[in-house]
C-alpha positions as CSV (number, residue, x, y, z in Angstrom):
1,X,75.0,20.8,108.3
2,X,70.8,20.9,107.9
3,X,69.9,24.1,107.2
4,X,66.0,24.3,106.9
5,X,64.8,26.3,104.7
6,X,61.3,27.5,102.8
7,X,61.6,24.8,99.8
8,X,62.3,22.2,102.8
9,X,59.0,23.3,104.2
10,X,57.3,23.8,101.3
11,X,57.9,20.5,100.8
12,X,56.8,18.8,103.6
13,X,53.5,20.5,103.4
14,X,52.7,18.9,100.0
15,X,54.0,15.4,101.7
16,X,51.1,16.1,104.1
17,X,48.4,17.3,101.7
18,X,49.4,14.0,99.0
19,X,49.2,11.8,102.4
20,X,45.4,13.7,102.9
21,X,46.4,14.7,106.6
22,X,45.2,18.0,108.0
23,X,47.8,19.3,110.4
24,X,45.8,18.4,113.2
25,X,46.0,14.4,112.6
26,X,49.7,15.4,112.1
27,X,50.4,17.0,115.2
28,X,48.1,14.5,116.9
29,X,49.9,11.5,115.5
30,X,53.2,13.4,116.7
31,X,52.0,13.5,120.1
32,X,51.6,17.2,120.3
33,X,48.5,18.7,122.1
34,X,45.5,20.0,119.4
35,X,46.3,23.8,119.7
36,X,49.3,24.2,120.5
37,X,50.7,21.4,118.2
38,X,48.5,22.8,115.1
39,X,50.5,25.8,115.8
40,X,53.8,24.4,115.7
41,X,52.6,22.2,112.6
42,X,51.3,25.3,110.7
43,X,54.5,27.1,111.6
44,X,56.8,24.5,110.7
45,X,55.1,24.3,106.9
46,X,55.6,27.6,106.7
47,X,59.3,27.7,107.3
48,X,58.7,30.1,110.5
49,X,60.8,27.1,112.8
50,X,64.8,27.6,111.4
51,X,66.2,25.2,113.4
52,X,64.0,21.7,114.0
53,X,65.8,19.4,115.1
54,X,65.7,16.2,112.5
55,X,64.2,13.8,115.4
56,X,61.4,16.1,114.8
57,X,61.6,16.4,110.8
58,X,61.8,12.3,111.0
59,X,58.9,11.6,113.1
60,X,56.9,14.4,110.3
61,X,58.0,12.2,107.5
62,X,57.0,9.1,109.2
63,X,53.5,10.3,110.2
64,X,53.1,11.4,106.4
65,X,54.5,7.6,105.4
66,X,57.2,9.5,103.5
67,X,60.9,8.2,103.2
68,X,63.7,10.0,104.5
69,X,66.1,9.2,101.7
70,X,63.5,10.4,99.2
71,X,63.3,13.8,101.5
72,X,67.3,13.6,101.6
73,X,67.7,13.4,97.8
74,X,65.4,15.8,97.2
75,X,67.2,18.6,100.4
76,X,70.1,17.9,98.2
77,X,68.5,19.0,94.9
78,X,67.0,22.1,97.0
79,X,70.6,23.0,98.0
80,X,72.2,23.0,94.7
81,X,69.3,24.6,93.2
82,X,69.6,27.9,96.0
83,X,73.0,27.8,96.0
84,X,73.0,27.4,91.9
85,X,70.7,30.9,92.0
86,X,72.8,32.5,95.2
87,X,75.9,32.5,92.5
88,X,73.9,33.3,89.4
89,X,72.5,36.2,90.7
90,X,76.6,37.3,91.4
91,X,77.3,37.4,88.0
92,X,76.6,40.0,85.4
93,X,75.9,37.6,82.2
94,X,76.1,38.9,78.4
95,X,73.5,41.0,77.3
96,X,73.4,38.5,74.0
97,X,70.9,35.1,75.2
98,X,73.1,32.7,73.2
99,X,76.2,33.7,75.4
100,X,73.8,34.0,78.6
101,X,72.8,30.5,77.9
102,X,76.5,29.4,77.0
103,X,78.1,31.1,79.8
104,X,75.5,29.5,82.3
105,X,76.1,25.9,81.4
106,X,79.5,26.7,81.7
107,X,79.0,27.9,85.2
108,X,76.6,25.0,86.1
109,X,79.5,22.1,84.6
110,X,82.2,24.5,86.6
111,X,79.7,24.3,89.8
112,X,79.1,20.3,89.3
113,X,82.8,19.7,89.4
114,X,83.5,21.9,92.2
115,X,81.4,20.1,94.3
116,X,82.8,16.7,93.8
117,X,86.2,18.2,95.2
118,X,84.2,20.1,98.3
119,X,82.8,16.8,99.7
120,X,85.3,14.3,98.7
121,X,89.9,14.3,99.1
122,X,91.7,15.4,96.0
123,X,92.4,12.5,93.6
124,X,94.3,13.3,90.1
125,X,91.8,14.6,87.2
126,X,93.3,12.4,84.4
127,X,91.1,14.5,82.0
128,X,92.8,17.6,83.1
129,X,96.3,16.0,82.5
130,X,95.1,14.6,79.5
131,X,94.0,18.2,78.0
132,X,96.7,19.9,79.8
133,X,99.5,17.4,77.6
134,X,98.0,17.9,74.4
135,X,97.8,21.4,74.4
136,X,101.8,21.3,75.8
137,X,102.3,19.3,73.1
138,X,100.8,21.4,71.0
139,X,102.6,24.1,71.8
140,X,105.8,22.5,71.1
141,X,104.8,20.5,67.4
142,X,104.0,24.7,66.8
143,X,107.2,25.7,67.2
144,X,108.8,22.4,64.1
145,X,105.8,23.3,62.1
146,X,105.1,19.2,61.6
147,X,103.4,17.0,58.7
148,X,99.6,17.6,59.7
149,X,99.1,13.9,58.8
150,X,101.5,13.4,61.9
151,X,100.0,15.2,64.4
152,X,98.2,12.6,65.9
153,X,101.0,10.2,66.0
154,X,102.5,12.4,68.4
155,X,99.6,12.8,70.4
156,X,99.1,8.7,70.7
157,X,103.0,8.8,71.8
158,X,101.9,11.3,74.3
159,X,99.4,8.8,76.0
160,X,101.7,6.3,75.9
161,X,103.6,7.7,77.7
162,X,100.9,8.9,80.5
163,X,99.8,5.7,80.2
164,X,103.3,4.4,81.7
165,X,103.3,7.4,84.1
166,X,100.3,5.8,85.9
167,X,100.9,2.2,85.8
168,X,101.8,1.7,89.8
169,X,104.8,-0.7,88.5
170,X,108.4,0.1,87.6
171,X,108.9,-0.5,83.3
172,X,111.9,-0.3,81.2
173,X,112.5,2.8,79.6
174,X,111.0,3.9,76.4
175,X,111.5,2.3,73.4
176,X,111.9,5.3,71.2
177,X,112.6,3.6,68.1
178,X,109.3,1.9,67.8
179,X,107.8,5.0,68.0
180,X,109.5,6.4,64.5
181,X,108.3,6.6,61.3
182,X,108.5,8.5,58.2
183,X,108.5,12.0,58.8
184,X,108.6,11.7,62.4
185,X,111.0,13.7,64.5
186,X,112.8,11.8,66.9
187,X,114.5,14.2,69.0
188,X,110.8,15.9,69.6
189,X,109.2,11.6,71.3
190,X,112.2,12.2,74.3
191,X,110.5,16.2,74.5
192,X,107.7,15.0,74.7
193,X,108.1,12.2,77.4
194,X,109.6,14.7,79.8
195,X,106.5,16.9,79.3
196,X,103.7,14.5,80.2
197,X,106.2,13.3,83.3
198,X,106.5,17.0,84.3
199,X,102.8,17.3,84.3
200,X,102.1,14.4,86.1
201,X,104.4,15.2,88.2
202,X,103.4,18.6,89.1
203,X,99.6,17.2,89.4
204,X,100.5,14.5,91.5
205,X,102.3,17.6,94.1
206,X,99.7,19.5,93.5
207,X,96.8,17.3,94.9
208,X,98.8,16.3,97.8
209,X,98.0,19.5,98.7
210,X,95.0,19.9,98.0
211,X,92.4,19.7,101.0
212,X,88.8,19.3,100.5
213,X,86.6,22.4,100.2
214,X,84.2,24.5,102.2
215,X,80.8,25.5,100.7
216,X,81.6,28.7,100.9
217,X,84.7,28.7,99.0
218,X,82.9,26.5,96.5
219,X,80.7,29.4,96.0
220,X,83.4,31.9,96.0
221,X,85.2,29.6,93.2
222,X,81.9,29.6,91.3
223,X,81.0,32.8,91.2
224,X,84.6,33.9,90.3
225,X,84.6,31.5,87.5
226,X,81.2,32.9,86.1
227,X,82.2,36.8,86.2
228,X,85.3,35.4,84.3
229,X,83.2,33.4,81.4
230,X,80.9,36.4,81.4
231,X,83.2,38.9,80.4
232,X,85.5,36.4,78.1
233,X,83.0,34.8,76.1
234,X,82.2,37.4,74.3
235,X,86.1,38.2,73.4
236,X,86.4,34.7,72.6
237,X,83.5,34.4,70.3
238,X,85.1,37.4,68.4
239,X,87.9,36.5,68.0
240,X,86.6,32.8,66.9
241,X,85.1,34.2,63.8
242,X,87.8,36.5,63.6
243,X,89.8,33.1,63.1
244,X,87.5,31.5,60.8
245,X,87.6,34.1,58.4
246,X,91.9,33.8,58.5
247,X,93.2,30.8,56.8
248,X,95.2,29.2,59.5
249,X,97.2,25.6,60.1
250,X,94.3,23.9,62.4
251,X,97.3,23.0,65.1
252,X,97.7,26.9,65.6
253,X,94.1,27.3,66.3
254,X,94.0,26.3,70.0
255,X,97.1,28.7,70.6
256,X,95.0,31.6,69.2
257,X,92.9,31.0,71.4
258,X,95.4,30.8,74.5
259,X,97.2,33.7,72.9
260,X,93.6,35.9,73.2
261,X,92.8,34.6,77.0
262,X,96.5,36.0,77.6
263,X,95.9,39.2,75.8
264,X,92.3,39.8,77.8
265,X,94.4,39.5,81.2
266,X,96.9,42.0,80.0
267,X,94.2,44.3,78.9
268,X,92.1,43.9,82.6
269,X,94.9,44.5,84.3
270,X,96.9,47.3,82.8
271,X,94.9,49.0,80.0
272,X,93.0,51.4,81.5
273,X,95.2,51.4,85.0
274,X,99.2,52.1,83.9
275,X,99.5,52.7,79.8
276,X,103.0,52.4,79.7
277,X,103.2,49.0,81.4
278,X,100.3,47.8,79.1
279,X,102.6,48.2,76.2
280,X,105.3,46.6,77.9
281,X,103.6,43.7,78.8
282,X,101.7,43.3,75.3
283,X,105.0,43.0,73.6
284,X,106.6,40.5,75.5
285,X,103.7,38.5,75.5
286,X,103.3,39.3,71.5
287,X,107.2,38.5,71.5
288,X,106.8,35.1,73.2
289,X,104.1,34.3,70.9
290,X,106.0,34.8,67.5
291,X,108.6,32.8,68.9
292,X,105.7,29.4,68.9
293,X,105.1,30.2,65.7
294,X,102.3,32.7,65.5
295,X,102.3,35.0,63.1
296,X,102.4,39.0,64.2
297,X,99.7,40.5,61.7
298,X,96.9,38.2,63.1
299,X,98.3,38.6,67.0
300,X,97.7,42.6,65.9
301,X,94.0,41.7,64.9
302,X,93.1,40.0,67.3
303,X,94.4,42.4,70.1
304,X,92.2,45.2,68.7
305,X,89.2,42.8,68.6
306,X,89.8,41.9,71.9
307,X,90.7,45.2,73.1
308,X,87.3,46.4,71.0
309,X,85.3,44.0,73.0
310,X,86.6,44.9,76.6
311,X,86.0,48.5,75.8
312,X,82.3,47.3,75.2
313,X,81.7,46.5,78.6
């Protein structure tokens, strides 16, 4: 839908002033009388009209010799720059100007790719799958503390096999053995196989699903997004130098991480709301944790530092 707003006119009035028409030669070369036309010019530039019809906006850009796809292009940068400061100006940011600036780029990439899936049907995000599979197979090379040198052996087999998941035609199974080499697990390729089809799978379901989005709820989405990355980024840089100062294997670093996003969302929602189910919560999650492979004493420290930081707010 056109919605004409005060850029919009703003605009056309410096089409007409880089064209060197007054807004009497416009309205005369419209076809409107001299007074009232001037009027209706004047008040047009001035974004006092909210609804012209485009016939009328068209025949404006043709008197000025402008283009209409140049004044399209440029309604579309207008929208996303007032809808861009509609959902800023929803979100508390960090009081720190590195995180502000952080936490806004963040918001602007989250807003970029939102809109994509508001105009257009669902199709699958292979880079989501693709992140999504490493860190589940991450998760699970945790748990059989692998060679490091390995690691990314197990991470090629993973594409591999999404690779095979999205090739339209029907293949032969895996050939497992190919895949094994010298310190290589083999009961862990067949784990992994069945975790990139379950994700692909789940995708796949998901997206069929999926309907394209309303402005509205694109803004909603956004603005959701940016309260969230305004109050975790500061956790999360915590807890990142927190981790830099702990010697840790460099394939438990990303579970850390998911480990303190986990924590935060216990912490939001139970802390300072029910105490009791706050502790119950924290040691299942704590429980299930140690069971990947992460070690207690540092799930400890980084609780308080996240529990430190949301008290900050």
């Amino acid at each position: 839908m056109f919605v004409f707003t005060k850029e919009i006119a703003s605009y056309l009035k410096n089409l007409r002033k880089h064209a060197g028409l007054t807004q009497n030669e416009v309205a005369s070369r419209m076809g409107l009388k001299t007074k009232s036309g001037r009027s209706f010019i004047a008040q047009l530039e001035n974004g006092l009209i909210k609804n012209p019809t485009m016939a009328t906006v068209f025949d404006y850009l043709s008197v000025c010799g402008a283009s209409w796809i140049d004044f399209a292009k440029e309604v579309e940068v207008i929208y996303a720059r007032t809808n861009r400061q509609e959902i800023m100006s929803q979100v508390k940011l960090p009081d720190k100007p590195e995180l502000r600036k952080k936490v806004s780029r963040d918001i602007a990439l989250y807003d970029t790719k939102i809109k994509g899936v508001a105009k257009s049907l669902p199709t699958l995000d292979i880079d989501k799958v693709k992140e999504r599979i490493k860190n589940k197979v991450l998760f699970l090379l945790a748990g059989h503390q692998p060679d490091k040198k390995l690691i990314s052996h197990y991470l090629d087999f993973a594409h591999h096999a999404l690779e095979r998941e999205l090739n339209p035609n029907p293949l032969p199974p895996i050939n497992y053995k190919l895949w094994v080499r010298s310190g290589i697990m083999p009961t862990l390729l067949p784990e992994i196989s069945r975790i990139v089809h379950k994700l692909v799978w789940y995708e796949k379901k998901r997206m069929l699903k999926q309907k394209p989005l309303s402005e509205e709820k694109r803004k909603r989405m956004a603005t959701r997004f940016g309260n969230y990355r305004s109050r975790i980024e500061p956790i999360e840089t915590a807890v990142h130098a927190l981790l830099c100062q702990i010697v840790i294997r460099e394939v438990d670093f990303p579970l850390y991480k998911a480990y303190t996003r986990e924590c935060y969302r216990a912490i939001n929602k139970y802390f300072t709301k029910d105490s009791e189910k706050y502790r119950e919560k924290m040691s299942e999650i704590n429980q299930a944790w140690v069971k990947r492979g992460l070690k207690p004493e540092i799930l400890e420290r980084i609780n308080n530092t996240v529990l430190a930081e949301f008290q900050q707010k």
